[in-house]
C-alpha positions as CSV (number, residue, x, y, z in Angstrom):
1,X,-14.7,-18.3,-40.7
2,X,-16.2,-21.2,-38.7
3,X,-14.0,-20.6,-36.2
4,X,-15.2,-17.4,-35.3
5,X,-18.4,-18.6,-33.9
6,X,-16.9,-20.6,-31.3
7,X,-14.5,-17.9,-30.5
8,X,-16.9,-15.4,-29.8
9,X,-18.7,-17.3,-27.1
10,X,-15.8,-18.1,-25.6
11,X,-14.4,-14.7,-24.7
12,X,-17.9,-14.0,-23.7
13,X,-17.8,-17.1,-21.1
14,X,-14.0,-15.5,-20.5
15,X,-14.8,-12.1,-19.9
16,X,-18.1,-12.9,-17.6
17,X,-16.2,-15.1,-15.7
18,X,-13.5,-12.2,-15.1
19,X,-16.5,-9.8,-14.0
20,X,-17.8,-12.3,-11.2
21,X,-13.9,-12.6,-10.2
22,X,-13.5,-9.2,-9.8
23,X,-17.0,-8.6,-7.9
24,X,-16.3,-11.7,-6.1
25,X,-13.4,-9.9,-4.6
26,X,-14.3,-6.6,-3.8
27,X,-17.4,-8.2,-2.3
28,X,-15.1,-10.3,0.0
29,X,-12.8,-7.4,0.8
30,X,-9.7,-8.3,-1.2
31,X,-9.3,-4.6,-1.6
32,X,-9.9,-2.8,1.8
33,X,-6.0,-3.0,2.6
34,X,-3.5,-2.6,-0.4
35,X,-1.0,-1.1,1.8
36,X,-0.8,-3.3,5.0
37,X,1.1,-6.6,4.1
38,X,3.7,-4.0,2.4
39,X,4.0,-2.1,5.5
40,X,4.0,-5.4,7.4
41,X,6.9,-6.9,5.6
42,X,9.2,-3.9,6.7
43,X,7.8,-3.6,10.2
44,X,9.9,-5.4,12.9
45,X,7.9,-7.4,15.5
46,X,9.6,-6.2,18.7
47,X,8.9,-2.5,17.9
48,X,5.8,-1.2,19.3
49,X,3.2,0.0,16.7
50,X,3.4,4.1,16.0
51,X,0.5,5.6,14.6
52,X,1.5,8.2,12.0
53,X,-1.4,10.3,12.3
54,X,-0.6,11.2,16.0
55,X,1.4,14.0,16.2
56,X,4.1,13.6,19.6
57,X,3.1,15.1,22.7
58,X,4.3,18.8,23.3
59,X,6.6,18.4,25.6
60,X,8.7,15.6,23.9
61,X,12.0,16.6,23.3
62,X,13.3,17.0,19.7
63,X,14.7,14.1,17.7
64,X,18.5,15.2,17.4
65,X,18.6,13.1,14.1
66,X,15.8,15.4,12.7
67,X,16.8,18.6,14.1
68,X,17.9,21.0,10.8
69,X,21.3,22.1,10.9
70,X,22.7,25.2,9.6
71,X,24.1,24.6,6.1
72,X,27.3,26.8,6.3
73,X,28.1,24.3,9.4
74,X,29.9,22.0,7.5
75,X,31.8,25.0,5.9
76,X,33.6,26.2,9.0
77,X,36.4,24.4,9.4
């Protein structure tokens, strides 16, 4: 039972500490970009950055390897 009263502090001491971690980080903006170093990884350096947002311009001509294709195509034979 003696044992208790030391435990008790201790997580205290443990789970304060663990609060000033975690406003420590958001305060230091660990958390602004979860997705970036991901994205980064995959991304190869002699490509030039595309913004996903931006829709291409009107007069682009279709990608061929996005075009849809009539399903009975491969049918016909």
């Amino acid at each position: 039972m003696d044992v208790i009263y030391g435990l008790i502090p201790g997580m205290l001491v443990l789970g304060l500490a663990a609060v000033a971690v975690l406003f420590w980080a958001t305060r230091t903006g660990q958390y602004d970009d979860l997705d970036g170093d991901g994205r980064r990884i995959l991304m190869d350096e002699d490509e030039e950055a595309v913004d996903p947002r931006r829709a291409p311009p009107m007069d682009a001509e279709p990608d061929p390897n996005l075009v849809a294709r009539d399903p009975t195509e491969s049918r016909r034979e």
